[in-house]
C-alpha positions in Angstrom: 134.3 23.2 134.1 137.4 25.0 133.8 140.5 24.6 136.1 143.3 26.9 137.0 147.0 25.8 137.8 149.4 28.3 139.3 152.8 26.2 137.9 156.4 27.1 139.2 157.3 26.9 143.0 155.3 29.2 144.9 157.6 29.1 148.1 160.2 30.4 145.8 158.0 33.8 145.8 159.5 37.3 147.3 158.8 40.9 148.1 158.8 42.7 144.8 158.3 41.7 141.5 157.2 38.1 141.4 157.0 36.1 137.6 154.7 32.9 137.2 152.7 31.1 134.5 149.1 30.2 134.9 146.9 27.8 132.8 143.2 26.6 132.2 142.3 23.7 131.6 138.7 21.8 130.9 138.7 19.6 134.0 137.4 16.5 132.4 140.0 16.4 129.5 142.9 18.5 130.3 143.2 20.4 127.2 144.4 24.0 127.7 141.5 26.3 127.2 141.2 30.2 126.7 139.4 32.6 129.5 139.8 36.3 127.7 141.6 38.3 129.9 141.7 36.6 133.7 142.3 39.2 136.8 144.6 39.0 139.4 144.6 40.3 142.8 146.2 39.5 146.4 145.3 40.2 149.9 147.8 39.7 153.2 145.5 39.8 156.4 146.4 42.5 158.3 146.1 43.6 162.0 144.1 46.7 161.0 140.9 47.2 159.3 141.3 46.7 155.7 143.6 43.9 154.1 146.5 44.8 152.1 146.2 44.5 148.8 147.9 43.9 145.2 147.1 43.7 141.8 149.1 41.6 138.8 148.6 41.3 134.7 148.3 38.2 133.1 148.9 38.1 129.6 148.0 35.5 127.5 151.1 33.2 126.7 152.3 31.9 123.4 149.9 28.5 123.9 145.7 29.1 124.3 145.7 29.0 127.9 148.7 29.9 129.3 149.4 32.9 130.8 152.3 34.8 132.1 151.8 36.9 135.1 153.4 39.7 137.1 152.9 40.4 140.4 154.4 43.1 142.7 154.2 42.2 146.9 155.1 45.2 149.1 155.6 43.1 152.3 156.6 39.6 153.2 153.9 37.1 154.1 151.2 34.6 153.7 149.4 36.0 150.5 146.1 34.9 149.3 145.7 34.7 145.2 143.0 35.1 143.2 142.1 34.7 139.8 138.8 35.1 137.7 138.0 34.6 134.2 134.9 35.1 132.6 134.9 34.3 128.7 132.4 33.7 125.8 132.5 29.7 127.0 133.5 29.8 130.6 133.7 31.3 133.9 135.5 30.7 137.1 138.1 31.8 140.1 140.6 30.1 141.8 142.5 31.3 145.1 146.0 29.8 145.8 148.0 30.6 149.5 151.3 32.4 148.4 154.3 32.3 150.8 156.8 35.8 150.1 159.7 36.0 152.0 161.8 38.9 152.0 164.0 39.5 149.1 167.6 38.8 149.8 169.9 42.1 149.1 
């Protein structure tokens, strides 16, 4: 079983261009483990139909699983994250709640 940590303060996150580091670990042991290329996406609830959405890019960092990721939020609010990897040796998702507040000028 793989795990997923979103590491940094995630109140700390605004409109715009957000920067983070992710990593996977093997549950049992806690040694960081590589999952290929993970995808991101985010979705704010909205009063309307459809969800607002965003994409990010993780890319793998300069230790076997840790990743640094990008992620651009149009609007301030309580975000949902998600992740999922799927690699030769393991496969997973992991949602975290993301606070943005509005960027200061």
């Amino acid at each position: 079983m793989t795990s997923c940590t979103l590491l940094g303060e995630a109140a700390e996150w605004t409109t715009g261009e957000n920067t983070f580091v992710m990593e996977f670990d093997s549950a049992p042991h806690k040694r960081l483990v590589d999952v290929g290329t993970p995808t991101l996406t985010a979705t704010l609830p909205s009063t309307g139909n459809r969800p607002l959405a965003a994409s990010g890019r993780l890319a793998r960092g300069n230790v076997p699983g840790r990743y640094s990721g990008t992620i651009t939020l149009p609007r301030a609010g309580e975000w949902s994250l998600t992740v999922m990897w799927n690699s030769a040796t393991t496969k997973g998702s992991a949602t975290f709640p993301v606070s943005a507040k509005p960027r200061s000028q």
